[in-house]
C-alpha positions as CSV (number, residue, x, y, z in Angstrom):
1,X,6.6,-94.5,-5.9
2,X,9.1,-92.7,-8.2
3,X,10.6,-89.0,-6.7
4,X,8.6,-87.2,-9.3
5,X,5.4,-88.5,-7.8
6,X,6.7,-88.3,-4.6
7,X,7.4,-84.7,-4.7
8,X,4.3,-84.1,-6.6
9,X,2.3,-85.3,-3.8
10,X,4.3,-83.6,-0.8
11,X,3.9,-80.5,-2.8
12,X,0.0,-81.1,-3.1
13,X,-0.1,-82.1,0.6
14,X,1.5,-79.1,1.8
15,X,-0.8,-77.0,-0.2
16,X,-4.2,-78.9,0.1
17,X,-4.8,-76.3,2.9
18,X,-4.5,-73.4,0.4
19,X,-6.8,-75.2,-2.3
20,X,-9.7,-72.6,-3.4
21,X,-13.1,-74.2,-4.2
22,X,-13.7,-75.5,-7.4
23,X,-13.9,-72.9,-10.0
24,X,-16.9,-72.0,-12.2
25,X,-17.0,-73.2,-15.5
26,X,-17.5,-69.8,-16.8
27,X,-14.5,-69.6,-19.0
28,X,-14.5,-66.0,-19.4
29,X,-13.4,-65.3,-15.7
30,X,-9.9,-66.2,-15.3
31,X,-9.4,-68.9,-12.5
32,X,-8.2,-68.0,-9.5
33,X,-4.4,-68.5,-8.8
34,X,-3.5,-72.4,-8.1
35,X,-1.3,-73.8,-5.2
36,X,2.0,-73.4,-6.8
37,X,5.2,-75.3,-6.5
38,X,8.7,-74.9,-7.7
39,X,10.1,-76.8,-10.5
40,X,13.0,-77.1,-12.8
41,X,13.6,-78.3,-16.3
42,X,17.2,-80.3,-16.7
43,X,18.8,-80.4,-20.2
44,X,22.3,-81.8,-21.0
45,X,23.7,-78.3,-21.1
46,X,21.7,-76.5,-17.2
47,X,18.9,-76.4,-15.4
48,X,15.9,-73.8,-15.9
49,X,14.4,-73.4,-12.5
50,X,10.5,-72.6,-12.9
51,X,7.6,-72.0,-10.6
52,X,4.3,-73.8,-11.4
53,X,0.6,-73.4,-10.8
54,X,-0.7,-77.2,-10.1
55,X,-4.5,-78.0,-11.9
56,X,-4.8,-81.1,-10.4
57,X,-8.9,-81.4,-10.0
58,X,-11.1,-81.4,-13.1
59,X,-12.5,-78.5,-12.9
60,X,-9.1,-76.6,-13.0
61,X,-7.7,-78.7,-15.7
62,X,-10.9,-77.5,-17.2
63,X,-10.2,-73.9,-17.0
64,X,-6.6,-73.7,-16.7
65,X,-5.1,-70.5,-18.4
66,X,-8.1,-69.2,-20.0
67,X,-9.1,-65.3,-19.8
68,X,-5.4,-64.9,-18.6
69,X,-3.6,-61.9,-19.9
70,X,-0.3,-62.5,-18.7
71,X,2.0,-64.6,-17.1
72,X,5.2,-64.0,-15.8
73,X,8.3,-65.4,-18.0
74,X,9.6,-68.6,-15.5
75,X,6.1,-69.4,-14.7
76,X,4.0,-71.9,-16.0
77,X,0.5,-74.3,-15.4
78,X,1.4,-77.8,-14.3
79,X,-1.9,-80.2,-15.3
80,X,-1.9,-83.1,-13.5
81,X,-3.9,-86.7,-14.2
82,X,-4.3,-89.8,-12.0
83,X,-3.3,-92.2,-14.8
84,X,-1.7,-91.8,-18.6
85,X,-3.6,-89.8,-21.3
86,X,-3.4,-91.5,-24.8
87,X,-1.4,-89.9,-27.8
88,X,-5.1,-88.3,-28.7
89,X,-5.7,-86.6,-25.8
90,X,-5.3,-83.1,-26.1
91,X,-5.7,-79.5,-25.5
92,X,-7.2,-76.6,-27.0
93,X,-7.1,-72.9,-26.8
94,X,-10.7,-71.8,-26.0
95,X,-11.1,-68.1,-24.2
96,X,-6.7,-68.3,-23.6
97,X,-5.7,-65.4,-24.8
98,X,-2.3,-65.5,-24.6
99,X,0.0,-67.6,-26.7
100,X,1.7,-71.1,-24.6
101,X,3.5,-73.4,-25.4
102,X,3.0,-77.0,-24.0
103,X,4.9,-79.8,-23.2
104,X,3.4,-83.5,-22.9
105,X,5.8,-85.2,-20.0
106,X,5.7,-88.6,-18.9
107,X,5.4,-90.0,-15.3
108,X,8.7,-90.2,-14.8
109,X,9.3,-86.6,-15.8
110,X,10.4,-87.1,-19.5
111,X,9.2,-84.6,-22.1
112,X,7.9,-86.9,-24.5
113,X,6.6,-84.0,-27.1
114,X,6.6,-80.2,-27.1
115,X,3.8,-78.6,-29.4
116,X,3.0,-74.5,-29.9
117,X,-0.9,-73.2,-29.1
118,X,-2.0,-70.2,-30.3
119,X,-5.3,-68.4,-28.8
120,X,-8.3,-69.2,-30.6
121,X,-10.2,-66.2,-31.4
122,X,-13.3,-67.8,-32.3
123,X,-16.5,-67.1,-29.7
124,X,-17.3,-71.2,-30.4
125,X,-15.1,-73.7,-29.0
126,X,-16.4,-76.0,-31.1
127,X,-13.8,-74.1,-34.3
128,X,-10.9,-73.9,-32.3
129,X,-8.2,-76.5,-32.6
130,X,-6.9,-79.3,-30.3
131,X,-3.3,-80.0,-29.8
132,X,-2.8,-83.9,-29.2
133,X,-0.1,-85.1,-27.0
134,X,1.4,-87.8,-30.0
135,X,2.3,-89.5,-26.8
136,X,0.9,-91.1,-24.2
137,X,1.2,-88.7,-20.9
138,X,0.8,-88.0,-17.1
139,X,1.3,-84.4,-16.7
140,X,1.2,-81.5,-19.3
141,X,3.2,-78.0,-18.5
142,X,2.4,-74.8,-20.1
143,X,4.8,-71.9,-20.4
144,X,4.8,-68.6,-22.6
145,X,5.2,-69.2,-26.3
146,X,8.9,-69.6,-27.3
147,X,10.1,-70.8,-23.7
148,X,10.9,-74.1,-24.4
149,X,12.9,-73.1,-27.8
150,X,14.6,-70.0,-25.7
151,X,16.0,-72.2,-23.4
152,X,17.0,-75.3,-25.2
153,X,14.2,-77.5,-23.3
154,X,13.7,-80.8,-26.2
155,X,11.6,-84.1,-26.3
156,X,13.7,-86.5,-23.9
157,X,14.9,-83.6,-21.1
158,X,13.1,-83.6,-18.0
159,X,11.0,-81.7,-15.7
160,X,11.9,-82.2,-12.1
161,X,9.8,-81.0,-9.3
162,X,10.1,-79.9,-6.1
163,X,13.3,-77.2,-4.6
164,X,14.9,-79.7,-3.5
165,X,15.4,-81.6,-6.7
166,X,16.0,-78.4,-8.6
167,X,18.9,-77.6,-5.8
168,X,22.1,-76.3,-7.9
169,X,25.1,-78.9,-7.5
């Protein structure tokens, strides 16, 4: 098992105790706050040290950000699958009312495509639009629009997880 699974799972494990019930699929409500863990993305120039809310069951990929109004600058929604999504798969921004960006990473932590999502104001799901991956993935991160851009994070750097793989040299 690779370190980024590895600390994925410790990180769950520790925080299984803290896991609220499944969440309703009412959309309108926000979800409640996730188990969180911290995180980093590594370019060639630093490190951008993150903390991450971790969707892991269906029902919280489900909801994920939606009816949120903020969320704090460094923090983010870490979406995680049991095996690789294709290229198609995507997301969309039903009820999420605040603008994210998202990036697509593979399971061994490489950002394999970074696309913007803007909220969809439309009361039908069925008219707002999906953001596909473009490459097959693992995990999908969402941060505020602009953070990737703002802090030099491109397809190919990684996201690391866990403090003790985001430790400064």
């Amino acid at each position: 098992m690779n370190g980024f699974r590895r600390a994925l799972r410790l990180t769950t494990l520790l925080l299984s105790a803290a896991l609220a019930s499944a969440c309703s699929a009412d959309s309108v409500v926000p979800q409640p706050r996730l188990p969180t863990t911290t995180a980093c993305f590594v370019t060639n120039q630093k490190t951008i040290p993150v903390t991450l809310e971790i969707a892991r069951e269906f029902e919280q990929r489900q909801k994920g950000l939606m009816g949120r109004t903020v969320m704090p600058p460094e923090a983010g929604m870490l979406f995680v699958y049991q095996r690789p999504q294709s290229a198609n798969h995507g997301f969309w921004m039903y009820n999420t009312l605040i603008p994210l960006d998202i990036g697509y990473v593979a399971e061994n932590g490489v950002i394999g495509s970074i696309r913007k999502m803007a909220p969809c104001t439309s009361s039908r799901g069925s008219n707002c639009p999906t953001y596909p991956a473009g490459v097959e993935f693992t995990f999908a991160v969402e941060m505020n629009d602009g953070f990737f851009a703002e802090n030099g994070i491109t397809v190919g750097n990684r996201l690391l997880l866990g403090e003790s793989n985001c430790a400064a040299d």
